[in-house]
N, C-alpha and C positions, 0 to 999 in steps of 0.2 A: 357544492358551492361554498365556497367562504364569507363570511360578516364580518368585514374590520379586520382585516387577515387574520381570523381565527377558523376552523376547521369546526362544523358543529359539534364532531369529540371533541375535540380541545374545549369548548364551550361548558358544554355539560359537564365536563370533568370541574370546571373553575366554579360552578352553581354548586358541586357538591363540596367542595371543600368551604366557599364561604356562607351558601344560601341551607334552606331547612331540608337538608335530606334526614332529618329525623321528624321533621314534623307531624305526619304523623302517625308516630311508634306509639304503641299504649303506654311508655316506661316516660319518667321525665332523662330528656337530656340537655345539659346546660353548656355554652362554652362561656370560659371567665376568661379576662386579660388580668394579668398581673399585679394590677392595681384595685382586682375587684369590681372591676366595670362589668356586668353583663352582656357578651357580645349578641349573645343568640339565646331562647329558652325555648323550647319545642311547647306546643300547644298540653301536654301534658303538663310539664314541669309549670307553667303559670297556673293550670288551674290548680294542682296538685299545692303549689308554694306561691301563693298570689305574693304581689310585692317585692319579686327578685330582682327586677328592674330597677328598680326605684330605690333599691334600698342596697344593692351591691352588697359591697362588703359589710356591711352591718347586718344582714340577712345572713341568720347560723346558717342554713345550708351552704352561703357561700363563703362565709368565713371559716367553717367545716373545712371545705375545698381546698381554700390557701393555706389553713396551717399544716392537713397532709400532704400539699402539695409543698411546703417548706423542708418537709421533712422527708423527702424524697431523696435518696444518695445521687451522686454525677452520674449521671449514665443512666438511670433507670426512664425506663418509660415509660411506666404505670404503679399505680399501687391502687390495693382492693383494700376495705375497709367496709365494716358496719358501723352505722350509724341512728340512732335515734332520733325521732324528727318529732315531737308532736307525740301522739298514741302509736304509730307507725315505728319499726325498723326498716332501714334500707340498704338492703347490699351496692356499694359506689365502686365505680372503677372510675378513676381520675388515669387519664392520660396524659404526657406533655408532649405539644405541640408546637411548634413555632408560634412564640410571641403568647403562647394561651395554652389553655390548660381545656379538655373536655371531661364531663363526668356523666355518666350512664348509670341510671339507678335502678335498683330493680326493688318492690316490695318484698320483703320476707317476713312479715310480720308472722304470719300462720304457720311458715315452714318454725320460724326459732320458734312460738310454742308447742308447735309437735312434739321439735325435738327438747322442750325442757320438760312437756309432760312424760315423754320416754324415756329420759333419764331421771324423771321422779319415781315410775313405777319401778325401774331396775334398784330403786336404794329406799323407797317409802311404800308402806302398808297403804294400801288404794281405798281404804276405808275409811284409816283414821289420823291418813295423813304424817303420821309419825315413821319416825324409822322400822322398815322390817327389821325382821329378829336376825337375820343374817347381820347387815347394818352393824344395828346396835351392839350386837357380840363384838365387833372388831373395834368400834369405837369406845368398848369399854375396855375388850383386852390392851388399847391404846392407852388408856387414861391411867388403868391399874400399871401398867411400866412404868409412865410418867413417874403418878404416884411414888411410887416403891424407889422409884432411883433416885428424885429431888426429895426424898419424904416432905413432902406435901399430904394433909386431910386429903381423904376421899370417903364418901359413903352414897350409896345404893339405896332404895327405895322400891321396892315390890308390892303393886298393889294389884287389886282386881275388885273388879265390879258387884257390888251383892245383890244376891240374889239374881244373875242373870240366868240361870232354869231355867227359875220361875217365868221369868220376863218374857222369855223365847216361848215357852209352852201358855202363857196365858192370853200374851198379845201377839206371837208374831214373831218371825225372825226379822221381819223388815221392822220392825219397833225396837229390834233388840238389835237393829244393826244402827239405827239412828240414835241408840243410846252412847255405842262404841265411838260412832263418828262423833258424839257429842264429849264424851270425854277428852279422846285425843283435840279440837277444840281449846275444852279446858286448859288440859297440861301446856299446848303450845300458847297460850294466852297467858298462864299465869309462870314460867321457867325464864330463868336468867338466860342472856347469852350464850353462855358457855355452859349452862347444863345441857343434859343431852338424857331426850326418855325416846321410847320404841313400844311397838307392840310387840309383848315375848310370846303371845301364843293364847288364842282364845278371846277371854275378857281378863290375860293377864299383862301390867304394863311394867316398865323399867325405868324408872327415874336414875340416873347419874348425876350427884353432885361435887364437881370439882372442888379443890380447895374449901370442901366443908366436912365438918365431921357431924356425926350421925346428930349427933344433939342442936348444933344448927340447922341440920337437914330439916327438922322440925318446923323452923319456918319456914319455910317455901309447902310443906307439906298444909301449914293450915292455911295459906293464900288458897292450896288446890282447894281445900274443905270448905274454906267461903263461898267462892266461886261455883262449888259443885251444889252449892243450896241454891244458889239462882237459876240451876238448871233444869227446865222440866222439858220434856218429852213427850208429843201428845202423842195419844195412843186411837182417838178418833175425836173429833168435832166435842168443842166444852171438857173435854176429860185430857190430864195429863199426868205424868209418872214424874215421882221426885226420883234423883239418882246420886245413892252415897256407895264409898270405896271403903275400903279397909285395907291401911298401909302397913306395910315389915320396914323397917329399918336396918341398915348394917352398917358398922363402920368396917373401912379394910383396915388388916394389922401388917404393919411392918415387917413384920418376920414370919410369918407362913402361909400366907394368901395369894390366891390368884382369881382372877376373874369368874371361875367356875364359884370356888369356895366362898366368895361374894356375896354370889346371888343365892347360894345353898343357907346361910348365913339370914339374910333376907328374908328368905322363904319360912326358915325357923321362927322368925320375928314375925310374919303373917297371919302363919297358923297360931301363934300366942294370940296374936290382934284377934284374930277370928274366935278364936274362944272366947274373949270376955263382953263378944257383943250378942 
């Protein structure tokens, strides 16, 4: 039977192109007109973005919208984009429509931290948050080229924790892995931009300083020393551990160093440190 010489497919078919065949989807989906008007918001998207109605094109989700929708080449029919909303990412697909624009969101929040925790642990030491020793090897073998071919200062920094044995066999390796996380900490709290430190191995760490030579490497070194005196470590309830380092120094030389001979260099300068304390 027909309604108004329509066919009830032909009818349904007209409800879902302009009425809520998304309404409702757990995802928000939005259609916009060209000038930012809100045509439609799916019961998600209002709770998810109150205010899209009312606020059109002034509302960044839908200003989001239009300006990748400006940037769309002739011919294309869609484009996908991440976007930041609030605490939330959202993966968007903006379609074009006739006369309007639709975009389907989907939450990724959780997925992009997975994936930035899994590419944290494939490049950083899970402990102490600093660069693995793979890492930092390449980004020093990087730095020492720089170095050597613009002669630009370079100098290294080898340090290691004292007395961590003792630390491990008295209190605990879980005391003595809170000491490690507590360093690294440290280093990334108190390191320039463009220095670059790692964990080389144990309780030993790698400080990199670009464009410095050993004798300004010295201050950044006693930033760490300040900083590592406000550091304590409880080892149970009222009781905690103070934690001091002992640093090597190197500068790189121009004419016969390379990354290995660096930190061999370093190490030389360590083990003097360690004798005179």
């Amino acid at each position: 039977m027909k309604e108004g010489g329509r066919s009830p497919k032909s009818q349904r078919g007209r409800v879902a192109r302009t009425g809520g065949a998304h309404d409702d989807a757990p995802y928000p989906v939005i259609r916009v007109l060209p000038d930012g008007t809100v045509e439609h918001a799916n019961g998600a998207a209002e709770i998810v973005f109150p205010g899209l109605r009312a606020r059109g094109a002034s509302h960044p989700v839908i200003a989001g919208v239009l300006t990748a929708a400006a940037g769309m080449t002739r011919g294309s029919r869609f484009v996908d984009r991440e976007e930041a909303h609030g605490d939330r990412v959202w993966a968007e697909r903006i379609v074009k429509e006739p006369g309007r624009f639709t975009v389907y969101m989907n939450d990724i929040t959780e997925l992009k931290l997975a994936r930035e925790e899994l590419r944290l642990l494939e490049t950083h030491d899970r402990l102490t948050v600093l660069l693995s020793r793979g890492q930092l090897l390449d980004r020093l073998a990087d730095a020492v080229h720089g170095a050597l071919r613009y002669r630009f200062p370079l100098s290294v920094a080898l340090c290691d924790v004292d007395g961590m044995h003792r630390i491990n066999d008295e209190f605990g390796h879980r005391v003595g892995d809170d000491v490690l996380a507590g360093v690294g900490r440290t280093l990334k709290a108190c390191l320039r931009a463009e220095d670059i430190a790692g964990r080389y191995g144990g309780d030993e760490f790698v400080i990199v300083f670009p464009h410095t030579s050993a004798y300004d490497a010295v201050i950044g070194i006693d930033r760490i020393r300040q900083r590592l005196d406000r550091l304590e470590i409880k080892t149970k309830p009222a009781h905690a551990i103070k934690v001091t380092m002992s640093f090597g120094v190197a500068d790189l030389s121009p004419k016969d160093m390379n990354e290995r001979d660096l930190i061999a260099a370093a190490q030389k300068s360590l083990a003097e440190a360690k004798k005179g304390t």
